[in-house]
LOZA-656594 format. One line per 5 residues: their letters; for each residue y negated, z negated, x negated of N, C-alpha, C, CB. Coordinates in pm, 1 decimal. Glycine has a CB too. Layout:
BEGIN
A	Y Z X Y Z X Y Z X Y Z X  ...;
//
This chain:
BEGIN
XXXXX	700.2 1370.7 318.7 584.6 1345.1 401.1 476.4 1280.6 316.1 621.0 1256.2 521.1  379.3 1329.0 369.5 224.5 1255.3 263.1 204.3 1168.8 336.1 62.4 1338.7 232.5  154.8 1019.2 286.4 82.0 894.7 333.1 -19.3 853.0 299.2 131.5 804.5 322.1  -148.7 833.3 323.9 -262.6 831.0 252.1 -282.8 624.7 232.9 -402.5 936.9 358.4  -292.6 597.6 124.2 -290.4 441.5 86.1 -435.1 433.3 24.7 -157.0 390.2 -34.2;
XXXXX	-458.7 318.8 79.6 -629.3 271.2 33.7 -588.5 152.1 2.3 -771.4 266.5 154.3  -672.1 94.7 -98.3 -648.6 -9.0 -173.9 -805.4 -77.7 -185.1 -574.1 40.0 -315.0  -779.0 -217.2 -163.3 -923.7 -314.9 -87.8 -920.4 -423.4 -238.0 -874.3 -436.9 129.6  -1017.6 -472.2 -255.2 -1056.9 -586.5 -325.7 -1075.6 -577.9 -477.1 -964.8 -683.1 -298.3  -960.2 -672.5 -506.7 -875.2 -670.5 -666.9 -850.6 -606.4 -665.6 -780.5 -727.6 -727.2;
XXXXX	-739.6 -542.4 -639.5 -617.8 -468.3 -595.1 -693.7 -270.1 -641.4 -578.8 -520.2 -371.3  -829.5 -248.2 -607.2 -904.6 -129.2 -603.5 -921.1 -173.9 -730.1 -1025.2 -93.2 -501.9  -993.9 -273.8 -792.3 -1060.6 -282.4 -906.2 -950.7 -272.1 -1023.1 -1145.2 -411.2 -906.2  -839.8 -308.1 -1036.8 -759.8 -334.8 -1168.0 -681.6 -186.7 -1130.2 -649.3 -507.5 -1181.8  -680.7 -133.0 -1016.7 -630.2 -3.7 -999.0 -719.7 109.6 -1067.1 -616.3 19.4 -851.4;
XXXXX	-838.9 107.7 -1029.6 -936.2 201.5 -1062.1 -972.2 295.3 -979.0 -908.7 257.9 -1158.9  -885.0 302.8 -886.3 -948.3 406.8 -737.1 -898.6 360.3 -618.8 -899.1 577.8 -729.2  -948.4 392.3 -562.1 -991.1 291.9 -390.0 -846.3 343.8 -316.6 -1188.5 370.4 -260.1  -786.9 523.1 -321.2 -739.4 530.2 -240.8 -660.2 680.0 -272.2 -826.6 498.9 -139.8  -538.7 666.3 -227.5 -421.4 783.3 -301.8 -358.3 851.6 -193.5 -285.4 711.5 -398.8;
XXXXX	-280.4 954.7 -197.3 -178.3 1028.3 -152.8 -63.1 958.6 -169.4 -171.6 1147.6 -209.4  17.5 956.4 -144.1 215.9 935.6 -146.4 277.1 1019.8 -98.7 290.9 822.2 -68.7  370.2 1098.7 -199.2 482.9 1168.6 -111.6 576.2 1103.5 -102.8 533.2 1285.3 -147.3  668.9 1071.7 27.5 781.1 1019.6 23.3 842.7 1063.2 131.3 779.7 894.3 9.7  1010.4 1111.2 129.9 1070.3 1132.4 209.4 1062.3 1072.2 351.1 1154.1 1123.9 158.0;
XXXXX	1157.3 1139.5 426.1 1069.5 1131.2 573.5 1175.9 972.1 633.9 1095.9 1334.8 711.2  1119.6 925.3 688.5 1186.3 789.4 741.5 1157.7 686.6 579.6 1399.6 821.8 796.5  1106.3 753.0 516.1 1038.1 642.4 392.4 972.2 488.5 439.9 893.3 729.3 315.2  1020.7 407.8 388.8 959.6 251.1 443.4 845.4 223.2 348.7 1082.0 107.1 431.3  791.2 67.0 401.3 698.8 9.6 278.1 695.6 -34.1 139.9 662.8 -71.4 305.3;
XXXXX	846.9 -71.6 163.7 926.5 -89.6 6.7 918.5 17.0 -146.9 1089.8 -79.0 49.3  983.3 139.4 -32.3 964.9 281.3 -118.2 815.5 301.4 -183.6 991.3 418.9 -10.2  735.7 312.2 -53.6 635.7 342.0 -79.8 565.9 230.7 -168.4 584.2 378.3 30.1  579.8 117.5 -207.4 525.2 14.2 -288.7 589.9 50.1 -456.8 577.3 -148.0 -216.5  736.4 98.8 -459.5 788.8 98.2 -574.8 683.4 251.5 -622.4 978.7 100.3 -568.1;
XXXXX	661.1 366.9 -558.8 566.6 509.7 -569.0 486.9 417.4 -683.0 455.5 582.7 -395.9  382.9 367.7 -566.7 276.9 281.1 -603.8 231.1 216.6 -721.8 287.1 203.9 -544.3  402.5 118.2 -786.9 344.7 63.0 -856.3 422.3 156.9 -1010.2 357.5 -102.4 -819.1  436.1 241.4 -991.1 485.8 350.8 -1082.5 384.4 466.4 -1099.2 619.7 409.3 -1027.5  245.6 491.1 -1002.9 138.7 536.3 -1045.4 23.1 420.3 -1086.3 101.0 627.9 -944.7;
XXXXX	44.0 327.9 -1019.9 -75.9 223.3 -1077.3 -37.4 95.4 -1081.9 -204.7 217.0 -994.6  42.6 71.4 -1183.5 77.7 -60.2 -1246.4 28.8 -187.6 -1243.2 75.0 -48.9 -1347.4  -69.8 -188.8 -1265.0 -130.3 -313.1 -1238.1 -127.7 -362.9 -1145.4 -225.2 -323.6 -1253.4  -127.5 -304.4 -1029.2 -132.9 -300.6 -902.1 10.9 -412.1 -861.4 -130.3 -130.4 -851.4  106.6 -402.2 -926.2 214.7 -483.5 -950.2 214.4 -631.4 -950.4 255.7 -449.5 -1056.9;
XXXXX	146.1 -658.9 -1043.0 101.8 -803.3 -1042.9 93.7 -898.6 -905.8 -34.2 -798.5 -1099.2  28.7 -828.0 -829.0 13.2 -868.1 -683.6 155.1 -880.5 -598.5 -81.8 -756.2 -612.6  233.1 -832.7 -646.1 336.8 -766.1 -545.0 392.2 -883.9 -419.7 483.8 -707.6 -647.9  387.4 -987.5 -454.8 403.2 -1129.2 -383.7 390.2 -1136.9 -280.2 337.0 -1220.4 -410.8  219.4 -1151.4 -319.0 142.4 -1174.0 -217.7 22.9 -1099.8 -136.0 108.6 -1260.8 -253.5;
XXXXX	46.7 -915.4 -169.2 -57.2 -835.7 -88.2 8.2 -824.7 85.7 -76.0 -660.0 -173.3  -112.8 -822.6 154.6 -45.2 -787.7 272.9 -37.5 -629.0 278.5 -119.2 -850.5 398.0  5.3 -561.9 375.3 -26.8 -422.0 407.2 -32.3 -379.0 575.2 86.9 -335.4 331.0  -132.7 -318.4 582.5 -169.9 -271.2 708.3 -92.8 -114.8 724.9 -342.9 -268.9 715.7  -62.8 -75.3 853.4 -49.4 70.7 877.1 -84.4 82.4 1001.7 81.6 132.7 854.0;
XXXXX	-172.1 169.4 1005.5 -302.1 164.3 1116.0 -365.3 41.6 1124.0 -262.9 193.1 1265.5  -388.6 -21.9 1212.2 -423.8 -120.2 1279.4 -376.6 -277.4 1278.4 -407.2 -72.7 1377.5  -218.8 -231.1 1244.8 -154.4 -364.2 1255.6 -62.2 -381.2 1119.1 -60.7 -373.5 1400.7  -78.8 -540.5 1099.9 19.1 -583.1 972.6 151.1 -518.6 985.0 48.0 -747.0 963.1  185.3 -484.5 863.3 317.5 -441.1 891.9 457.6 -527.9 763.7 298.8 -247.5 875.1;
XXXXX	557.6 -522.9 790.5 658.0 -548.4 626.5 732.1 -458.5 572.8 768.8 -650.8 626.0  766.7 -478.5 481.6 812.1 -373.7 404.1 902.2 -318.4 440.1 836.1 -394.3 300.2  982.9 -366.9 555.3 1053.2 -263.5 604.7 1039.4 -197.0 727.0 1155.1 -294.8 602.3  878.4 -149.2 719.3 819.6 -82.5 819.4 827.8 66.5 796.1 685.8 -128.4 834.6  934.0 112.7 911.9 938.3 259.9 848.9 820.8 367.6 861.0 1054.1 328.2 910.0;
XXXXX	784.4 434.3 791.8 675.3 511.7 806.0 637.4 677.5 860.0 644.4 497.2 696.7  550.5 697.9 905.3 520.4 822.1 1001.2 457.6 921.2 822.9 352.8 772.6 1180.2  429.1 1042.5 879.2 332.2 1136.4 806.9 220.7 1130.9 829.5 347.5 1252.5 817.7  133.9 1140.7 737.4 -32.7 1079.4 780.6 -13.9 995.4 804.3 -124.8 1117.8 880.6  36.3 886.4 781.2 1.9 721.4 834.8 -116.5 685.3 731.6 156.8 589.4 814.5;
XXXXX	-214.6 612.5 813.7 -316.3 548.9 717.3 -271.7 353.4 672.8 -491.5 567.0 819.1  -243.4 376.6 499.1 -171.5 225.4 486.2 -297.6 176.3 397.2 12.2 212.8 395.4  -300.2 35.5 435.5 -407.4 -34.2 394.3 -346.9 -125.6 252.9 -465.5 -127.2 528.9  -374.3 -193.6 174.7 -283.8 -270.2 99.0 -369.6 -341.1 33.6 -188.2 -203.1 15.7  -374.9 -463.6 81.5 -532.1 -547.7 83.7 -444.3 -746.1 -8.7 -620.9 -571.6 359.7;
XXXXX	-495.5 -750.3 -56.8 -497.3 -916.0 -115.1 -506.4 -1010.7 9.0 -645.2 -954.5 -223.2  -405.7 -1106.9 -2.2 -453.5 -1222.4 62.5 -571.6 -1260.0 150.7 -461.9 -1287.7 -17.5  -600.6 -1252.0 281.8 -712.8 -1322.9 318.8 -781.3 -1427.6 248.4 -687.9 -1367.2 418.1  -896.9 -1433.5 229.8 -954.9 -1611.8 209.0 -1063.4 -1582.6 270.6 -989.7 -1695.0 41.3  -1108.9 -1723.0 308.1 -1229.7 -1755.3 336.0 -1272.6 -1904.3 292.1 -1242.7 -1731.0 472.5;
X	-1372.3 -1927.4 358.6 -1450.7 -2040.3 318.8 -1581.8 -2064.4 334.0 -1440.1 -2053.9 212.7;
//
């Protein structure tokens, strides 16, 4: 199944593009799909701690199993101030 992942902040910048494809088998979680991830864009790794990830609308964890076409967000830490 394809998952389309967009990537916000840092996370876009040390990556170099905003936003990818994933193939991953079907009942694939966030985990899987993070190890894809950081095996096409490495850097992206560094973060691994502490990014949150969205799918659709709502936070999700890594052991959020995933649909086809799901839109996943994978965004840095909130801050404000």
């Amino acid at each position: 199944m394809t998952v389309h992942v967009q990537l916000f902040s840092h996370l876009r910048d040390a990556a170099g593009i905003s936003e990818l494809d994933l193939e991953l088998p079907a009942g694939g979680t966030v985990s899987e799909l993070l190890t894809q991830l950081y095996a096409r864009v490495p850097a992206v790794r560094a973060w691994h701690s502490s990014i949150i990830i969205g799918a659709g609308v709502e936070f999700v964890g890594r052991d959020h199993v995933l649909r086809a076409g799901e839109q996943i967000a994978i965004m840095p830490p909130v801050q404000g101030g």
